[in-house]
Structure formats: structure tokens, C-alpha cells
N, CA and C of each residue as an Amber inpcrd file, in Angstrom:
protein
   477
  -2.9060000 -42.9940000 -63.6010000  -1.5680000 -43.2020000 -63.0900000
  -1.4170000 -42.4920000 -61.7420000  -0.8250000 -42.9100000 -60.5660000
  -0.4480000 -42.4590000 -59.9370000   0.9370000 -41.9550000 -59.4880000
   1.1230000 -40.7400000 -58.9670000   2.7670000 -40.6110000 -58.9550000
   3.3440000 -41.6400000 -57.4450000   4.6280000 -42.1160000 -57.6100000
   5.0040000 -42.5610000 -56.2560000   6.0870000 -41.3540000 -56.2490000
   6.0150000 -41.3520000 -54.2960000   6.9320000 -40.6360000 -53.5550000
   8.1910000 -41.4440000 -53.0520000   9.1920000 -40.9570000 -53.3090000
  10.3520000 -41.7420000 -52.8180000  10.8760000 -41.1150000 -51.9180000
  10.4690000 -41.7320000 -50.9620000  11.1880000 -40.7920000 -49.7610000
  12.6050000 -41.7600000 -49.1780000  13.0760000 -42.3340000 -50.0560000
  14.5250000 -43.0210000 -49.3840000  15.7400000 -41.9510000 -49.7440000
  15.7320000 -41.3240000 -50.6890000  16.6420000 -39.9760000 -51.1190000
  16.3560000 -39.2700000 -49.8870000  15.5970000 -38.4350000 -49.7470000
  15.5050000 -37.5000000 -48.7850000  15.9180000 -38.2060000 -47.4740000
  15.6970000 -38.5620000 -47.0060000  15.9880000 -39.7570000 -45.8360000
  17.5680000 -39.8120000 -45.6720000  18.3190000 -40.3020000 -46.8180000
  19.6130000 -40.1510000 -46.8760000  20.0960000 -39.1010000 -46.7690000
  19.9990000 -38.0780000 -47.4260000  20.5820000 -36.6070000 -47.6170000
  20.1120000 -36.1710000 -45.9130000  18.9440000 -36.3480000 -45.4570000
  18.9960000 -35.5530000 -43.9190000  20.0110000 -36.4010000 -42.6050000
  19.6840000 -37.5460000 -42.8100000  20.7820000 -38.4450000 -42.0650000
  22.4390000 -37.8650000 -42.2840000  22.5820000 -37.9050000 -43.7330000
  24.2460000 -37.2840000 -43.9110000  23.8850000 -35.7370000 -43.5310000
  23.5960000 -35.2720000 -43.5600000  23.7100000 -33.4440000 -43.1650000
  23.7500000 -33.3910000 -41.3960000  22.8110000 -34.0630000 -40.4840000
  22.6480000 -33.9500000 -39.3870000  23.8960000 -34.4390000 -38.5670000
  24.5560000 -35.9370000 -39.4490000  25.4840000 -36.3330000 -39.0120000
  27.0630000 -35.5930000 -39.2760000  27.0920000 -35.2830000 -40.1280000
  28.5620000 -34.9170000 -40.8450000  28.4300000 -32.9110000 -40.5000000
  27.1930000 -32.6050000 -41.3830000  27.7850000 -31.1200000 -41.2820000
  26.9600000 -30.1900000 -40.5840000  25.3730000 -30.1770000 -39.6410000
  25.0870000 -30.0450000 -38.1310000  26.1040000 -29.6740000 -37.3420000
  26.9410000 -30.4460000 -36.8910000  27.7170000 -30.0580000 -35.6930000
  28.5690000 -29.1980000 -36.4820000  29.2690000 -29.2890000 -37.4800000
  30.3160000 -28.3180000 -38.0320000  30.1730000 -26.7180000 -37.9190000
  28.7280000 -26.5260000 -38.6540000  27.8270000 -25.4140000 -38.3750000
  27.7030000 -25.2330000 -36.9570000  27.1930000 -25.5880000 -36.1340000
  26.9270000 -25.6460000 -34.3470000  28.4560000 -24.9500000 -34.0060000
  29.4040000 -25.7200000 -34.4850000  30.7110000 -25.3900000 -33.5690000
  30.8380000 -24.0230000 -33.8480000  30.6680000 -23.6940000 -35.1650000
  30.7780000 -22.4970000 -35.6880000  30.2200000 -21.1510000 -34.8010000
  28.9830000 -21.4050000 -34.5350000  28.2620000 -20.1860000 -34.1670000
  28.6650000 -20.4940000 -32.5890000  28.9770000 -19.0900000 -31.9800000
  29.6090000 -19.2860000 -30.6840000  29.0490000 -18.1630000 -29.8780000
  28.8240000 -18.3550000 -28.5860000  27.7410000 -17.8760000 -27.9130000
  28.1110000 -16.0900000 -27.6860000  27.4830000 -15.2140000 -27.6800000
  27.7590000 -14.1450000 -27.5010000  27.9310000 -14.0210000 -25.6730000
  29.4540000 -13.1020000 -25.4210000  29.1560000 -12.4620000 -24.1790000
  28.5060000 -11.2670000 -24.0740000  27.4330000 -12.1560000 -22.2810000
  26.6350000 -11.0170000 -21.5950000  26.8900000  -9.3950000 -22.0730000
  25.9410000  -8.9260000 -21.8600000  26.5780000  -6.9730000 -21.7830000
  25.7310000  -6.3870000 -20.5260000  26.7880000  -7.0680000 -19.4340000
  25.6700000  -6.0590000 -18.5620000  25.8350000  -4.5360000 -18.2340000
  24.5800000  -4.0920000 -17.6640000  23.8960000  -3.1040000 -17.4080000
  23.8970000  -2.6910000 -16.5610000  23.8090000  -1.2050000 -16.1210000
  23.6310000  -0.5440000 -14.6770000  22.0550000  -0.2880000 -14.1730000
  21.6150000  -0.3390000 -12.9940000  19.8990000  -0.0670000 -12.6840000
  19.7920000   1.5830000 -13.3850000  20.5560000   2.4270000 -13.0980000
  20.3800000   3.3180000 -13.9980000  19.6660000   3.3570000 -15.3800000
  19.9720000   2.7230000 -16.2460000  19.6220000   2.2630000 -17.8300000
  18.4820000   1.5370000 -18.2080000  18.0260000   0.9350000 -17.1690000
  16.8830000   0.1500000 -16.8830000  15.5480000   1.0360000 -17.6370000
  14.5850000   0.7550000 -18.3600000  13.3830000   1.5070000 -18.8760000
  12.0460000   0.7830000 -19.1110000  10.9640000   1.6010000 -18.9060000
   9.5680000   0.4250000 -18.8690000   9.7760000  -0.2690000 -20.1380000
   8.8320000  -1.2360000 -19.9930000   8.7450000  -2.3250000 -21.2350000
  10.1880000  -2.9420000 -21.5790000  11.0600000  -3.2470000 -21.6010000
  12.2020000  -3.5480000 -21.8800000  12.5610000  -5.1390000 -21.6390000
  13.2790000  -5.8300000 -22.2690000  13.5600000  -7.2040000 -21.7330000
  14.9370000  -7.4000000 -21.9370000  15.5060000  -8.9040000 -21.7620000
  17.0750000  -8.7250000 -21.8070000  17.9960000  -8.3050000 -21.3410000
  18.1820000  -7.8620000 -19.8440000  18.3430000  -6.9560000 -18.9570000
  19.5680000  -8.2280000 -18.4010000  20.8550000  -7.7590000 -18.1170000
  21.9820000  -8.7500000 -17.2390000  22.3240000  -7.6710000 -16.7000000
  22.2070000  -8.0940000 -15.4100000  22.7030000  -7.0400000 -14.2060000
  23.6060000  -8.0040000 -12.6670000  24.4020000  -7.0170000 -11.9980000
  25.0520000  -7.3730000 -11.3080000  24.5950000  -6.4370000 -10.2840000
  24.0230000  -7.1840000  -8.7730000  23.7790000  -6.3950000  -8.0140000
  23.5550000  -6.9350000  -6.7990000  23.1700000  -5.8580000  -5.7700000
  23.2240000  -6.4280000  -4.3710000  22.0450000  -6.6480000  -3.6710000
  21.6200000  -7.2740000  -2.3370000  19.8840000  -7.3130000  -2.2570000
  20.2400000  -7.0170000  -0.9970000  19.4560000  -5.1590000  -0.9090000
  19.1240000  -4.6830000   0.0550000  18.1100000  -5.1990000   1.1100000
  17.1120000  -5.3510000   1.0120000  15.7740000  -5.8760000   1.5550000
  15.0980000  -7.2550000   0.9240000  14.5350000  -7.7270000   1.6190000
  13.2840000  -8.7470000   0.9910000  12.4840000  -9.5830000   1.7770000
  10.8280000  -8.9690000   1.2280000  10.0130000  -9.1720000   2.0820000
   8.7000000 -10.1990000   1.3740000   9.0960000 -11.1150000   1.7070000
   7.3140000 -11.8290000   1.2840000   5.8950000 -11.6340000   1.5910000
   5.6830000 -11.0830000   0.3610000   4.0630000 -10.3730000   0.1740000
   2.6900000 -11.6040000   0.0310000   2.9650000 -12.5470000  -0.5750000
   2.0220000 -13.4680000  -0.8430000   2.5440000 -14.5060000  -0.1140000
   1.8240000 -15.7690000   0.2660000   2.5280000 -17.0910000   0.3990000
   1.1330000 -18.0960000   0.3480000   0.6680000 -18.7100000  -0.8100000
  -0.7040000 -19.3780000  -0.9980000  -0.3610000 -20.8240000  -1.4030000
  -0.8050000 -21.2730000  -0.6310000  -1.3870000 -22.6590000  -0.7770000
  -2.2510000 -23.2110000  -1.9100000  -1.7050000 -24.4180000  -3.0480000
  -2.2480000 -24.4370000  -4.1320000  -3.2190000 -26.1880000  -3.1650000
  -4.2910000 -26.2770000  -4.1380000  -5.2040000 -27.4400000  -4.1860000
  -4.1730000 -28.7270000  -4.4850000  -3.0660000 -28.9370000  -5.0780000
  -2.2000000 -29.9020000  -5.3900000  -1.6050000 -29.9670000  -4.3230000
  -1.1060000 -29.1930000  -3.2880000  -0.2650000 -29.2380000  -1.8390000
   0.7560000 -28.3160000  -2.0760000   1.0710000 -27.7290000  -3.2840000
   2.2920000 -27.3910000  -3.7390000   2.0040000 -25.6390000  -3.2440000
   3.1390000 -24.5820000  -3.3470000   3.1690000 -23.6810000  -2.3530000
   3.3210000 -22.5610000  -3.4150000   2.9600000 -21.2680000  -3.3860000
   3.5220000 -20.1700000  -4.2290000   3.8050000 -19.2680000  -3.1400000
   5.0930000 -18.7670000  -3.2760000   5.7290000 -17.7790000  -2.9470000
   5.9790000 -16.5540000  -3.7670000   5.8080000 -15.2190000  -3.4300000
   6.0530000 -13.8040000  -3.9700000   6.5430000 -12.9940000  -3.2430000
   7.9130000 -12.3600000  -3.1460000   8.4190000 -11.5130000  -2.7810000
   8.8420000 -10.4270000  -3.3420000   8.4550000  -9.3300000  -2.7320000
   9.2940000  -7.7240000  -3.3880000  10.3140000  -7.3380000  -2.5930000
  11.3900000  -7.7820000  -2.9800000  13.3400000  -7.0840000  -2.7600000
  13.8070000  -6.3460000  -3.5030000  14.2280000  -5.2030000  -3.0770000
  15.0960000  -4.4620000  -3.3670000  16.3490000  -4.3550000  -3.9580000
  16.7100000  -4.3480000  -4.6920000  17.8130000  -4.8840000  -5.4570000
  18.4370000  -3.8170000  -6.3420000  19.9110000  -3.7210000  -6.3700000
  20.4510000  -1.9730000  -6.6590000  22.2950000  -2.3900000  -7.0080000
  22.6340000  -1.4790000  -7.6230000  24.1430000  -1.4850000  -7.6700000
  24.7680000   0.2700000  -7.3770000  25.8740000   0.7310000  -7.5780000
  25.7490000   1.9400000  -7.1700000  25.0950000   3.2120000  -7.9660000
  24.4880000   3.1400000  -8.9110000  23.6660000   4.0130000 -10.2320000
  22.4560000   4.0640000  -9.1450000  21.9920000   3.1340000  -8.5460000
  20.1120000   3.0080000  -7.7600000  19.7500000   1.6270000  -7.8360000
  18.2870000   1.3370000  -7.4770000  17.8190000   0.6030000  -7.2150000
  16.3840000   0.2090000  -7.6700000  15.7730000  -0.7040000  -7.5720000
  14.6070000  -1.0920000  -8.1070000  14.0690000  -2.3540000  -7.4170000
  13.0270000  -1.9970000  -7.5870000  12.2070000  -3.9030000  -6.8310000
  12.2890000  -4.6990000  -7.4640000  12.7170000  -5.9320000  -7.3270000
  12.9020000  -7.1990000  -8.0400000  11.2960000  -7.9910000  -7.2680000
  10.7820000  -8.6480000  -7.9460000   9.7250000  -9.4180000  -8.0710000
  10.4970000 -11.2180000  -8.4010000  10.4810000 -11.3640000  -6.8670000
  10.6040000 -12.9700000  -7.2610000   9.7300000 -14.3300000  -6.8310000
   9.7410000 -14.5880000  -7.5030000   8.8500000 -16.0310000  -7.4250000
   9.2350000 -17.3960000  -6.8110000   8.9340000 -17.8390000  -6.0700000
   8.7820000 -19.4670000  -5.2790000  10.8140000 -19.9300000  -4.9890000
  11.2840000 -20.7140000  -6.4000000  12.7490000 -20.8950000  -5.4720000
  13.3480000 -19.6410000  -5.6040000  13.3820000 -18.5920000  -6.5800000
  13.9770000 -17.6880000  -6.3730000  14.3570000 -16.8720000  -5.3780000
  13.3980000 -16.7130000  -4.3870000  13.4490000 -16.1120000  -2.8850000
  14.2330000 -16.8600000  -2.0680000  14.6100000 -18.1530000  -2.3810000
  16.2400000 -18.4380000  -1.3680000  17.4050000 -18.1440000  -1.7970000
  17.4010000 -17.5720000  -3.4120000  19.0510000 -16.9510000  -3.8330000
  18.5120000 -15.3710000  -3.2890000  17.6190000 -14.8830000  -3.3430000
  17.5390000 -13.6050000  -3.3280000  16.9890000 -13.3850000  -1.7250000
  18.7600000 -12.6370000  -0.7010000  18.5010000 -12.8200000   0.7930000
  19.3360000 -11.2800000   0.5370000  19.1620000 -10.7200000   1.8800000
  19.7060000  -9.3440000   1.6410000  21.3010000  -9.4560000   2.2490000
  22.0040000  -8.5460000   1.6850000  23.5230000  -9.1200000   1.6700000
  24.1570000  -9.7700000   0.6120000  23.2640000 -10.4240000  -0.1050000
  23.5080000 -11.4520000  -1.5870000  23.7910000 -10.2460000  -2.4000000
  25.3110000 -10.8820000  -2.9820000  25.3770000 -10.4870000  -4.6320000
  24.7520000 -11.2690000  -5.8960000  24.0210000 -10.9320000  -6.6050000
  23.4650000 -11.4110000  -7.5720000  24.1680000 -11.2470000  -9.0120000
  23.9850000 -12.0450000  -9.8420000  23.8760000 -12.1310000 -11.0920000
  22.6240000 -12.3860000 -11.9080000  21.9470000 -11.4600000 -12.5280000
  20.6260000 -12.0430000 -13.1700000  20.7210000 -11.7190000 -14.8810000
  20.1500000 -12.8890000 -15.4480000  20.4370000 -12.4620000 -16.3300000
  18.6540000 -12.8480000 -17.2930000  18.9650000 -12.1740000 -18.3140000
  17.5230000 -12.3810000 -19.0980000  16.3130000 -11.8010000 -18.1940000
  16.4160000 -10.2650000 -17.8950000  15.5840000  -9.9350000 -16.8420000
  14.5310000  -9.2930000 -17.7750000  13.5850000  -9.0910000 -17.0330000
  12.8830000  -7.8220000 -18.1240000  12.0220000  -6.6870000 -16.6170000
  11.1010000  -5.4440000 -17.7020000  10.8360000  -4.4990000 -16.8280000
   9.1830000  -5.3360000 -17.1580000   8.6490000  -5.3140000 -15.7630000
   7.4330000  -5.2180000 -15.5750000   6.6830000  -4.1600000 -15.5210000
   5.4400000  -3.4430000 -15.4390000   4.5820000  -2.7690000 -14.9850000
   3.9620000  -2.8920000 -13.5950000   4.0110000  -2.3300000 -12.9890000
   2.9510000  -3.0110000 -11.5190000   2.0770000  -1.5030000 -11.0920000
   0.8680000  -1.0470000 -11.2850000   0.0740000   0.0900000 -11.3220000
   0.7900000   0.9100000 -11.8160000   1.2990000   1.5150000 -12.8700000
   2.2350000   2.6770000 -13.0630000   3.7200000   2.1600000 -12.7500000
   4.0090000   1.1490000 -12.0240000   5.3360000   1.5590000 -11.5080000
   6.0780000   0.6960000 -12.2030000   7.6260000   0.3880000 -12.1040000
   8.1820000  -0.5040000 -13.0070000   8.7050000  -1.6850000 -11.6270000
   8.6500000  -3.0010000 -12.4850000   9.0360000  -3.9430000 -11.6860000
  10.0800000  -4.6640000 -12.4000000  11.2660000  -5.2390000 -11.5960000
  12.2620000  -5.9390000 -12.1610000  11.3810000  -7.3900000 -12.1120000
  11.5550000  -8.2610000 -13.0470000  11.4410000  -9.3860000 -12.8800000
  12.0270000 -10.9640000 -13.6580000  12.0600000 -11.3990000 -13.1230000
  13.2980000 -13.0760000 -14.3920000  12.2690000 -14.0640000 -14.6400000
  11.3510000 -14.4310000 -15.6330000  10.7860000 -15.3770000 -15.9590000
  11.7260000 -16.6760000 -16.1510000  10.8280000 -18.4070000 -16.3410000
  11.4730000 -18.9800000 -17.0390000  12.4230000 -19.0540000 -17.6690000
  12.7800000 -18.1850000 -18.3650000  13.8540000 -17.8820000 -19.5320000
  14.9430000 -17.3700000 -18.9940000  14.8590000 -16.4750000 -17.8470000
  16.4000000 -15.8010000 -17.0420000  16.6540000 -16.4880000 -15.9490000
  17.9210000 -16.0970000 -15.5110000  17.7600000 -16.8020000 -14.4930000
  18.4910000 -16.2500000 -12.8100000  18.6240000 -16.4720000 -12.3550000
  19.1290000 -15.4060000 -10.7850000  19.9910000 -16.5130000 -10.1630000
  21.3310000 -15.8920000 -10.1930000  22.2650000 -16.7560000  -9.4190000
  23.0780000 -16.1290000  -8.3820000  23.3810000 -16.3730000  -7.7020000
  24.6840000 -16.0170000  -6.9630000  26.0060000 -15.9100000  -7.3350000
  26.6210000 -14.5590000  -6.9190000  27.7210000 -14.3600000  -7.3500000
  28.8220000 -15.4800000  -6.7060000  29.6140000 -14.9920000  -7.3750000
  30.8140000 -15.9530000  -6.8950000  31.9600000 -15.0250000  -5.4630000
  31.6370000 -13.4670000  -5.8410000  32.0640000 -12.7500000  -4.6970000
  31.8970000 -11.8260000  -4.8030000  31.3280000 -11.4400000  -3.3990000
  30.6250000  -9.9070000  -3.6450000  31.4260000  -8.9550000  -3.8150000
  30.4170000  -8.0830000  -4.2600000  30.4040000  -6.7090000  -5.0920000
  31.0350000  -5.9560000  -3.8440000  32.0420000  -4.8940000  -4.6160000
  32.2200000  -3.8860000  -3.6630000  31.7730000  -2.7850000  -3.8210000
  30.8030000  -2.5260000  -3.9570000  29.7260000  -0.9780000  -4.2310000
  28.3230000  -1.7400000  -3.0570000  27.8980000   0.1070000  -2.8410000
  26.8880000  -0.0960000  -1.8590000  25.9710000   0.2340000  -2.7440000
  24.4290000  -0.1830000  -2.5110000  23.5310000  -0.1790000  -2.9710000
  22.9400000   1.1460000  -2.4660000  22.6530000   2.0240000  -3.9290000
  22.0870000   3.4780000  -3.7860000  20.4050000   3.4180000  -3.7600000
  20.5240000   3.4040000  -2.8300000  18.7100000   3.9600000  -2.0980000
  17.9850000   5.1220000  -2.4570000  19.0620000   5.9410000  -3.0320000
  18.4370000   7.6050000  -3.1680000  18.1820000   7.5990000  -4.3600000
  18.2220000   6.6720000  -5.4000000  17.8650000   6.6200000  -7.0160000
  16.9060000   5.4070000  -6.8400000  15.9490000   5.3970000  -6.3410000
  14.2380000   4.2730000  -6.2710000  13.8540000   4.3760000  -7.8040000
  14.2380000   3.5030000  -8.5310000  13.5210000   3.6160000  -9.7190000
  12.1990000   2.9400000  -9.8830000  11.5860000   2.6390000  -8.8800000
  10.4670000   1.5540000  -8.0620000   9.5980000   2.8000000  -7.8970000
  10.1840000   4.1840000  -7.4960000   8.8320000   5.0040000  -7.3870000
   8.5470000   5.9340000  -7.9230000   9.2820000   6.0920000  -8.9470000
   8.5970000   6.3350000 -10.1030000   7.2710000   6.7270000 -10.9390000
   6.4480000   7.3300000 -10.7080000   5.4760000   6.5320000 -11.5790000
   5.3710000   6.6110000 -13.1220000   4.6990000   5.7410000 -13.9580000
   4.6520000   5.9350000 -15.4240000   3.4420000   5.9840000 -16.2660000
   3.0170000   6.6180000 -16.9420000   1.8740000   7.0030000 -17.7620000
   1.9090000   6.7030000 -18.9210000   0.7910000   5.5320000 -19.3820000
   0.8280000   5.3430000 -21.0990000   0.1040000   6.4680000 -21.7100000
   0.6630000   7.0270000 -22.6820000   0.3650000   7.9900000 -22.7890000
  -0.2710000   7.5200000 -24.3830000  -1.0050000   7.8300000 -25.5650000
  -1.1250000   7.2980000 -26.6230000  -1.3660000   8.7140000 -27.2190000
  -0.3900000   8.4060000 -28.2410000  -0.0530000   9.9850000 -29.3530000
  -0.8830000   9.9950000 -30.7820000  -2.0610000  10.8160000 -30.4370000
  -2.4020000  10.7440000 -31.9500000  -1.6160000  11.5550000 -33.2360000
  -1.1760000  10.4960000 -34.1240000  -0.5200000  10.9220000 -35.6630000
  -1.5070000  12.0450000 -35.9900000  -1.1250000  13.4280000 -36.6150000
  -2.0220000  14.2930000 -36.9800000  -1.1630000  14.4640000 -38.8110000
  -1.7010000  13.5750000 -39.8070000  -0.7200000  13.5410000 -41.1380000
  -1.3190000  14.9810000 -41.8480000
């Protein structure tokens, strides 16, 4: 004997759930607001980072030519609110929102490593916009959290 599978039940029951009570659930869960952060608070390894800030400097370090025709751009800017400042690391379109004078909004940032030092940076996943009107705080230069340096240090458990 063989068993048969009836897959016309299941079929029904996911059609009615996706249609009828999907969105009910969806409406339900409602997006959390941002919590941003000061460059102050900022720490190695860290991700999730929404900050509001201003762009002191920015200078393009790389600019390479790919085999497809297509272009990569890398710039290190300076980027700070009044707590200090830190290097932002941006990539290809990002370097036309990020001009010095720009107020920024970034959100979904995380801390890089770059030899010891910490780097701001927004993958895929975050994103860097322009404010809608700038900030009235000056960007503190005398808190470089860019020079820094940092040491992995590895702690042996002694039980």
C-alpha cells in the first residue's frame, strides 16, 4: 500500500492565512524609533550605530578602475557632532552625500577596525542621507576617536 499526500488542505489553510490574517499581524508590529547616539558612545566592534552629524573633511584615498568599466571609489571623512569625531569610511555613491559642510543622518552604522584604529562605516544594510537642516553644533576635533589606538588583547580563564 502506498500512503497518498493531500496537499489540497494545506494549500487552502496557507492561501486563507496569507490572505485574511498576514496583514492583520503585519499591521500589528510597528516599526521601532531610531535611538540615536553621540560619537562619544561609539566602541570597537559594535554595529547599529544612528548618528547625526556634520562632515568636517573628505578626502579620496583610492579611486580604481574595475575590468567591467565600472569605478570604485574610497574615501576617509571626518565626521563628528559636538562629543568628537571619527573617520567615516565611505564607499563609491556615498562620497557625493558625504561633502564637508553636510549634515548627515546615518543610520545602521557599525565600528570597523583599520590597523588598531576604529573606523566608522555603513554597509548595504545602513544607509547615509542628508539632513533636512543643519545641525547647529560644531564639530569637536579635540576628541579624534580615529586615533586612538586598540589592542586585542585575549584573557586567559585561570578556573
Amino acid at each position: 500500500y502506498q500512503r497518498r499526500v493531500r496537499a489540497f488542505p494545506n494549500f487552502v489553510f496557507l492561501q486563507f492565512f496569507f490572505s485574511f490574517i498576514s496583514p492583520f499581524l503585519f499591521s500589528m508590529a510597528q516599526k521601532a524609533k531610531p535611538t540615536f547616539i553621540t560619537i562619544d558612545q561609539l566602541k570597537p566592534g559594535t554595529t547599529g550605530h544612528n548618528l547625526l552629524v556634520k562632515v568636517a573633511s573628505c578626502k579620496v584615498v583610492v579611486e580604481k578602475s574595475r575590468p567591467d568599466g565600472s569605478k570604485t571609489r574610497i574615501a576617509e571623512c571626518v565626521i563628528g557632532d559636538a562629543t568628537g569625531c571619527i573617520t567615516l569610511t565611505a564607499r563609491n555613491e556615498q562620497i557625493d552625500v558625504v561633502q564637508p559642510g553636510n549634515t548627515l543622518i546615518i543610520r545602521n552604522s557599525k565600528i570597523d577596525m583599520f590597523k588598531g584604529f576604529m573606523r566608522l562605516a555603513v554597509d548595504k544594510w545602513g544607509n547615509i542621507k542628508q539632513a533636512p537642516e543643519p545641525a547647529n553644533f560644531e564639530v569637536n576635533l579635540q576628541n579624534d576617536l580615529s586615533t586612538v589606538e586598540y589592542e586585542l588583547v585575549t584573557v586567559n580563564s585561570e578556573d
